[in-house]
C-alpha positions in Angstrom: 168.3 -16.7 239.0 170.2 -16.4 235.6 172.7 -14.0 234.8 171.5 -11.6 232.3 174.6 -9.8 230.4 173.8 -9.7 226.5 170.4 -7.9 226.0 168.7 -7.8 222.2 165.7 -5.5 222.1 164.2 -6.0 218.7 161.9 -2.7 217.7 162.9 0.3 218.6 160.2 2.3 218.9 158.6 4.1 222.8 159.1 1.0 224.5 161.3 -0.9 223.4 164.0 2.2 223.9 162.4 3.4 227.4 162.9 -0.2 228.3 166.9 0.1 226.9 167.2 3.6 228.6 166.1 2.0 231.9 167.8 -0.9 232.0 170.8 1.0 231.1 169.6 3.1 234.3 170.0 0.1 236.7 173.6 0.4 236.9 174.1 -3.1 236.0 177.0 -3.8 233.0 174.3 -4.8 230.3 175.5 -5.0 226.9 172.2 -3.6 224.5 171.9 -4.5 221.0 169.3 -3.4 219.0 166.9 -4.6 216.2 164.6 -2.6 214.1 163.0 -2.7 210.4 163.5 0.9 209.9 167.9 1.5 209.9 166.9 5.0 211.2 165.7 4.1 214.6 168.5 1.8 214.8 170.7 4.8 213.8 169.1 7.1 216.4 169.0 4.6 219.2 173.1 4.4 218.8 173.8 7.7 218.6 171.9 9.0 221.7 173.0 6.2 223.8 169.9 4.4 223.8 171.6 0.7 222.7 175.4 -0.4 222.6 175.4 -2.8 219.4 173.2 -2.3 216.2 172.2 -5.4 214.4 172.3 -5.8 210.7 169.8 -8.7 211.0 168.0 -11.1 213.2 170.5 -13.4 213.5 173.2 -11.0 214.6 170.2 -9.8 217.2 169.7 -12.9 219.2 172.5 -15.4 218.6 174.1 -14.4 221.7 171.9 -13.0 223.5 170.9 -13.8 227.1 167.4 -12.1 227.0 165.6 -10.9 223.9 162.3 -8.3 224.1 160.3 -8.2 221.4 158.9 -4.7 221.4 157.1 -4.8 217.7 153.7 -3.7 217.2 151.7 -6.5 218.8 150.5 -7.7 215.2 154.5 -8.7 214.2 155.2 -10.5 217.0 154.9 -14.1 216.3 156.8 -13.0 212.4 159.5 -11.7 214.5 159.9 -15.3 216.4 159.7 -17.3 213.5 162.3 -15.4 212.2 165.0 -16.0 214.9 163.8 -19.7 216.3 166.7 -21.1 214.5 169.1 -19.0 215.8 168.9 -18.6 219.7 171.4 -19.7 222.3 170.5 -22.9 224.2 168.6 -21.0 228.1 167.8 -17.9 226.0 164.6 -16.5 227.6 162.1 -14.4 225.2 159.6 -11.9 226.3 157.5 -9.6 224.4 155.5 -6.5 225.6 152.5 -7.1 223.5 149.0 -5.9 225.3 147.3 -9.2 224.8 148.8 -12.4 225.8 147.0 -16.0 225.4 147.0 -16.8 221.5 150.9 -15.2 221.6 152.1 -17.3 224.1 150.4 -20.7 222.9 151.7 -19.8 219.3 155.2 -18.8 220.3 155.6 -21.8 222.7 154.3 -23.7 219.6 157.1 -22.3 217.5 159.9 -21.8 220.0 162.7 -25.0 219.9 163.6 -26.5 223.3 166.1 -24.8 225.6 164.2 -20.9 224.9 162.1 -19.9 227.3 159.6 -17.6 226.6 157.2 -15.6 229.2 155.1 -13.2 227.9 155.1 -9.6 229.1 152.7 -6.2 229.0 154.0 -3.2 230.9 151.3 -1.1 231.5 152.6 2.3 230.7 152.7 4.4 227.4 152.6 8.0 226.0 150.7 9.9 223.5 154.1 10.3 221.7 155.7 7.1 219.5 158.8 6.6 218.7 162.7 6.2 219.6 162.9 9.9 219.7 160.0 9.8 222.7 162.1 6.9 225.1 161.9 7.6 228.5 164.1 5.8 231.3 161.2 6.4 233.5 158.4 5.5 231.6 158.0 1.8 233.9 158.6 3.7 237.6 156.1 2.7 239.3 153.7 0.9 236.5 152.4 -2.3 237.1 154.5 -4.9 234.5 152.7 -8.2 234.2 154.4 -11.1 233.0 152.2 -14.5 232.0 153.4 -17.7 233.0 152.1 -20.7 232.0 151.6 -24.3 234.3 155.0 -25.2 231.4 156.6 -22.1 232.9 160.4 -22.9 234.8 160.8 -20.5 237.5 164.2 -19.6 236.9 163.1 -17.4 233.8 160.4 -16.0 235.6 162.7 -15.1 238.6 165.0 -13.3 236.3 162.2 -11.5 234.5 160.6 -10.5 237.7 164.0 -9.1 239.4 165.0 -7.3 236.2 161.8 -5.3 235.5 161.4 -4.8 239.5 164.7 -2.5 239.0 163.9 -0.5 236.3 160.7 0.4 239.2 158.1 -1.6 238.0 155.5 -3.0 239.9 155.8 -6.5 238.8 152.7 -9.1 238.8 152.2 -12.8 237.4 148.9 -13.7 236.2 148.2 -16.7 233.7 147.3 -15.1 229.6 143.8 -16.1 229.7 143.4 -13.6 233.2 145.6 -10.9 231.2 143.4 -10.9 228.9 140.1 -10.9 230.5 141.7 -7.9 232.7 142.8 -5.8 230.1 139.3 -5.9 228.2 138.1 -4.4 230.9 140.4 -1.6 231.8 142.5 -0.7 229.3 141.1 -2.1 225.4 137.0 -0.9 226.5 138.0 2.8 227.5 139.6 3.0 224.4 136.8 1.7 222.7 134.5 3.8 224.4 136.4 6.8 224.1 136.8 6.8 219.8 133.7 5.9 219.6 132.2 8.8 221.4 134.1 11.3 219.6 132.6 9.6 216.5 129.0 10.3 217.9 129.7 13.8 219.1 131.6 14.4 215.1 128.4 12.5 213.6 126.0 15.0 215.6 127.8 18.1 215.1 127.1 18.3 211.4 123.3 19.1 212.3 124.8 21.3 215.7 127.2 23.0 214.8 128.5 24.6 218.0 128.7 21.2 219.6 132.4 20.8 219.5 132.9 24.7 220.9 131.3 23.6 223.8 133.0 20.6 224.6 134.8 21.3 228.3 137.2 19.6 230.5 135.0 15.9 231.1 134.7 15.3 227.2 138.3 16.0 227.3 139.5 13.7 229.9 136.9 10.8 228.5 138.4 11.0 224.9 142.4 11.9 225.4 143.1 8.4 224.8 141.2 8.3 221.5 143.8 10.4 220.1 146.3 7.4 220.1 147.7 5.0 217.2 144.9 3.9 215.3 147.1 0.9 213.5 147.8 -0.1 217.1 144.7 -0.2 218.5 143.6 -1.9 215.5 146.1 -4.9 216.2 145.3 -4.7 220.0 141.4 -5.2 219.2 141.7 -7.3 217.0 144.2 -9.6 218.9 141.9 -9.6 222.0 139.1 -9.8 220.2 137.1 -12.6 222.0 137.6 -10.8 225.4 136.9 -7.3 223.9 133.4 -8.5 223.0 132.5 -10.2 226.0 133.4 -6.5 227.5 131.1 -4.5 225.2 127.7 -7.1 225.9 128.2 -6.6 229.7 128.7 -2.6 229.1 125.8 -2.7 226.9 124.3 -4.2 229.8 124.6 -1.5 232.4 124.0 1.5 230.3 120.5 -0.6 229.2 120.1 -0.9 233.1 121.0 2.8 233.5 118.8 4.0 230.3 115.9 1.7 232.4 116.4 3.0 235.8 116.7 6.8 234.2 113.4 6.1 232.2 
């Protein structure tokens, strides 16, 4: 297993500073420098503890760093490694926490020079709230944090991931991108698909009933409390997963035509 010491979190936003706070948590002497477009996350992260080092750019992130998150929004991603391939440490290893893995991790191992080593990575855990100011050390506890190796994929990296995000009290798994992907169609990127578009329907059909909404109880409620989260995001996340996504909505079509057939 390789020695992790020098840490580079690049975006600063919920995850990327829950992950900072927790691995802070661990007890380990990690030294955590930070990374962010906006100077005032980086400014907050420092002051409250959340990183060590602030970066002034991406080569004063990663050039000595022994493991390097990338926790952008899931559309900057591949930018963000084109904009520090040239300046990573020979045995560096990459992750990212993007919710969508297999065109990531064939462009980045596309990109990446030899002697990085980059797994990708999608802990399954979030809040409604965004933002450095909403980090949470114990945002991972028991969340399931898959990690996607590939056939190409050395197991020393993958040991090291695995043993790191296990003590921050995640439930680490290993599944290959194309999997990932298929699984999290399914059960994470369809309810959220189902869910806004439902509260579309019920907002379409409330201009003709108008006490519609008033009568909306707990059910609705549970079924669309995940539509209320970042549109941008879930744009990228669709839109990144897209083959999967559809493949998802044709066999949900399927069963409610089955259910509408049975029910008629």
């Amino acid at each position: 297993m390789k020695n992790i010491k020098k840490i580079t979190i690049i975006g600063l936003g919920l995850i990327g500073g829950s992950l900072a706070l927790s691995l802070k948590n661990t007890g380990e002497d990690f030294i955590i420098k930070g990374y962010d477009i906006e100077v005032e996350a980086m400014n907050i992260a420092k002051y409250s503890n959340i990183i060590d080092v602030i970066a002034a750019d991406y080569k004063e992130a990663v050039n000595d760093a022994d493991l390097i998150v990338i926790a952008t929004p899931i559309s900057k991603i591949i930018e963000v490694v084109g904009n520090i391939k040239d300046y990573l440490k020979k045995g560096v290893i990459i992750t990212d926490v993007g919710s969508a893995k297999e065109k990531i991790v064939k462009r980045v191992s596309e990109i990446l020079p030899e002697g990085a080593f980059f797994i990708g990575g999608h802990p399954m855990a979030g809040s409604e709230n965004e933002g450095i100011l909403s980090a949470n050390p114990d945002l991972f506890k028991n969340a399931f944090y898959i990690l996607t190796p590939t056939n190409n994929t050395m197991s020393e990296p993958l040991v090291t991931l695995h043993s790191l995000f296990t003590k921050i009290g995640a439930k680490v798994i290993s599944i290959n991108p194309k999997e990932h992907d298929e699984n999290v169609a399914l059960i994470s990127h369809l309810p959220h698909i189902l869910s806004t578009n439902l509260v579309d329907m019920i907002d379409d059909k409330q201009k003709k009933m108008k006490n519609l909404f008033k009568l909306c109880a707990g059910g609705f409620r549970d079924m669309t409390r995940i539509a209320a989260a970042n549109i941008k995001m879930w744009l990228d996340i669709s839109l990144e997963n897209k083959d999967e996504l559809i493949k998802s909505i044709d066999d949900y079509i399927k069963y409610l035509i089955k259910f509408q057939n049975n029910l008629k």
